[in-house]
KEKE-3310 file (N, C-alpha, C; in steps of 0.2 Angstrom, whole numbers, plus 5000, padded with zeros to 4 digits):
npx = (5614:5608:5604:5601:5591:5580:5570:5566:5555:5556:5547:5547:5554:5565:5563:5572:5577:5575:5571:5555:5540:5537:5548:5560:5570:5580:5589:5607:5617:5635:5645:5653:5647:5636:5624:5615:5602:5591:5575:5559:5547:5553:5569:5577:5586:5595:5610:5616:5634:5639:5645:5640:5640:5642:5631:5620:5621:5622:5634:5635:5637:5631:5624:5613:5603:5591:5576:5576:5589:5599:5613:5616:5625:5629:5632:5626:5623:5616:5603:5597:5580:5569:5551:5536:5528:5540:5547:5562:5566:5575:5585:5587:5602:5609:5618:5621:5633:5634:5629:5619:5625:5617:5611:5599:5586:5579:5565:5566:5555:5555:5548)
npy = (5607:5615:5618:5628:5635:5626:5617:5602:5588:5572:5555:5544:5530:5518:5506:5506:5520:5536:5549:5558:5562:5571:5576:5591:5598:5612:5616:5625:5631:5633:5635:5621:5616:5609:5612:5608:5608:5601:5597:5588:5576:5562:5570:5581:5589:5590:5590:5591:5590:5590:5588:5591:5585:5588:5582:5585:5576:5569:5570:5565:5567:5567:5572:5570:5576:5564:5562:5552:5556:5553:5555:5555:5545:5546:5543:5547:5543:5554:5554:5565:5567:5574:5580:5578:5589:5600:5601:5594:5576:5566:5552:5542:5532:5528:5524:5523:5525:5526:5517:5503:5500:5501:5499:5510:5517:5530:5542:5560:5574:5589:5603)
npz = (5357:5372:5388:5396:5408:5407:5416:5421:5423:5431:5421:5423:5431:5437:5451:5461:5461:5467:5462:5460:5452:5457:5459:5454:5443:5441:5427:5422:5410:5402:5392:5388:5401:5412:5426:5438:5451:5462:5468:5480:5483:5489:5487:5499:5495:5480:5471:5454:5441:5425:5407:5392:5376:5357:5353:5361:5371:5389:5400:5418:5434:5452:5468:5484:5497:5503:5511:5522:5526:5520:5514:5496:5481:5463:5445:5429:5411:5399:5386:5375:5366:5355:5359:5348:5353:5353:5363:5377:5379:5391:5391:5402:5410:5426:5437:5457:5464:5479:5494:5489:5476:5465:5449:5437:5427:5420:5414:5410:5407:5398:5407)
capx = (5609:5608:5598:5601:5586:5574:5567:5562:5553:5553:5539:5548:5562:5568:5560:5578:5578:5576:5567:5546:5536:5537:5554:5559:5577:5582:5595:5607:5625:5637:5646:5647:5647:5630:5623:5605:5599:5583:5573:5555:5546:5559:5574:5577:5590:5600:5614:5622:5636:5640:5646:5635:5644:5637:5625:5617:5622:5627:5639:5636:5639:5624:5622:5606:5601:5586:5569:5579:5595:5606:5618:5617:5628:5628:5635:5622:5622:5607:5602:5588:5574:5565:5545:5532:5529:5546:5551:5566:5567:5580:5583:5594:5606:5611:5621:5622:5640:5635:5621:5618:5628:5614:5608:5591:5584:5574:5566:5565:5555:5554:5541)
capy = (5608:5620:5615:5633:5639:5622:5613:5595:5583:5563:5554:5535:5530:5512:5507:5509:5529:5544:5556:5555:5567:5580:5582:5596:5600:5618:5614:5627:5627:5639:5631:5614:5612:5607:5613:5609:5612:5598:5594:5586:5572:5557:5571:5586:5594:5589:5594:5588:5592:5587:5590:5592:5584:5592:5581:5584:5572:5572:5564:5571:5567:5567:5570:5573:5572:5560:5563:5551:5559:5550:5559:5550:5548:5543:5542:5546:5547:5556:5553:5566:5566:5580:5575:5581:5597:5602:5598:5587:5572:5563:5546:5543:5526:5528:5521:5522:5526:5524:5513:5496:5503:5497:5503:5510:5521:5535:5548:5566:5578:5596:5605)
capz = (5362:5376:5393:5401:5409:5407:5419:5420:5430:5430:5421:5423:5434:5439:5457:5467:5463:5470:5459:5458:5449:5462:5458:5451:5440:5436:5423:5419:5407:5403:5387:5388:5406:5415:5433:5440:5459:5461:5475:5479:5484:5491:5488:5501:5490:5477:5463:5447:5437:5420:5402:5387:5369:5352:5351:5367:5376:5395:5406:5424:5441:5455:5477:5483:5502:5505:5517:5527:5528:5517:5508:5490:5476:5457:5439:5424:5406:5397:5379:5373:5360:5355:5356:5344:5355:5354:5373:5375:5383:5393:5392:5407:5413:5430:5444:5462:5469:5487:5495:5485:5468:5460:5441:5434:5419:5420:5408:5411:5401:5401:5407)
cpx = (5611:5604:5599:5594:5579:5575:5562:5558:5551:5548:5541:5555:5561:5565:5566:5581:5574:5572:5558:5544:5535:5544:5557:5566:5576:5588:5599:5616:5628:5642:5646:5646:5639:5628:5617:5607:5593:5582:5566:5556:5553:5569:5573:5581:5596:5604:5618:5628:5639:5643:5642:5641:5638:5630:5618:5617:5627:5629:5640:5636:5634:5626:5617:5607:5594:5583:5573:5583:5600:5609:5619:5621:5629:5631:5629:5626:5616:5610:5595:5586:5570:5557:5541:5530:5533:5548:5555:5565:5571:5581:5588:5596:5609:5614:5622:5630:5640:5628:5623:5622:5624:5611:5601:5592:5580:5572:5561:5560:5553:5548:5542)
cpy = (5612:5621:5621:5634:5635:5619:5608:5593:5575:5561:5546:5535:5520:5511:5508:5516:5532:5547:5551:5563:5573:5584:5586:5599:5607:5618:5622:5627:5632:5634:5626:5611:5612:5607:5611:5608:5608:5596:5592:5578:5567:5563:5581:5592:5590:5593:5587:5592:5589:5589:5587:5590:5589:5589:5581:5581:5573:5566:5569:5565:5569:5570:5573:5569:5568:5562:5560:5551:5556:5554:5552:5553:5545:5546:5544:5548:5548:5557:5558:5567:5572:5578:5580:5588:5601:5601:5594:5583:5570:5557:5543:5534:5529:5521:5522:5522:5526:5520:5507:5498:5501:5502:5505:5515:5525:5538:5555:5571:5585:5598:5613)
cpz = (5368:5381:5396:5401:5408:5413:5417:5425:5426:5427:5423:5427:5439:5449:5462:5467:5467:5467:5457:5454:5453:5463:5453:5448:5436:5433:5421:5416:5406:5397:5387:5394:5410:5422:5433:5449:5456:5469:5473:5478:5488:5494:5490:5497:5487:5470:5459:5443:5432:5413:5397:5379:5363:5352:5356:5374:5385:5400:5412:5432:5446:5464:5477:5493:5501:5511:5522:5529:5526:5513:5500:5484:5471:5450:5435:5417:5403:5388:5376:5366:5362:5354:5352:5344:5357:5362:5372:5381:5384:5393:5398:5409:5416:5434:5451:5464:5477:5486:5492:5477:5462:5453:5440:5427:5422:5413:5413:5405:5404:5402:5406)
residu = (UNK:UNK:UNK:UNK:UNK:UNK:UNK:UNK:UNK:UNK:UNK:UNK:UNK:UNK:UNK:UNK:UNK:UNK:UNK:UNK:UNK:UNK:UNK:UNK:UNK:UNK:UNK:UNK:UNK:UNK:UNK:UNK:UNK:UNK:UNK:UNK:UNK:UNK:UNK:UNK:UNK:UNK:UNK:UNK:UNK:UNK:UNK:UNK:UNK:UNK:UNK:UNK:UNK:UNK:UNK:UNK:UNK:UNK:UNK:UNK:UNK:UNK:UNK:UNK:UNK:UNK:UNK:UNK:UNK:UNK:UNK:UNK:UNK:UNK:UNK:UNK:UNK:UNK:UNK:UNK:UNK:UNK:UNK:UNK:UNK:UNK:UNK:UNK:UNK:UNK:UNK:UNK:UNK:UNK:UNK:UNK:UNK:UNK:UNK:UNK:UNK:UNK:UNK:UNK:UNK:UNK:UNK:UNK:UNK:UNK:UNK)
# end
């Protein structure tokens, strides 16, 4: 799989995240390695970078600042599914590496 050039946006995410439906992931990759640039709602700018296995799957790395000026930072991995209108979706298990290290889940899907 091959995320160059999609963009995503939230539709589910754990009540101690960061990303709402106004935020806005422009993903893109360069063999297997993974960049995206997102901002909106809660987060004034943030970046990932991660690798992409064969099966799609991605292990990436997170900062993002916050509306209220914290520098954040986190661990994810993303599992996606492809839904009946061909879009994929992301199933995401994160963690927090600053702040309360606490865990959640999200799902992303393309738009």
């Amino acid at each position: 799989m091959n995320y160059d050039g999609k963009k995503f946006r939230p539709v589910q995410n754990s009540e101690n995240g960061e990303t709402t439906q106004e935020t806005i992931f422009y993903y893109q990759q360069k063999g297997n390695i993974l960049t995206s640039e997102y901002a909106g709602g809660k987060i004034k700018k943030g970046h990932l970078i991660g690798l992409v296995d064969e099966q799609g799957n991605i292990d990436m790395r997170y900062h993002q600042v916050n509306t209220d000026g914290e520098l954040m930072t986190g661990v994810c991995s993303s599992v996606p599914e492809m839904t009946k209108e061909g879009k994929v979706r992301l199933h995401e298990n994160w963690q927090w590496t600053s702040g309360d290290r606490s865990k959640g889940t999200s799902i992303l899907e393309e738009l």
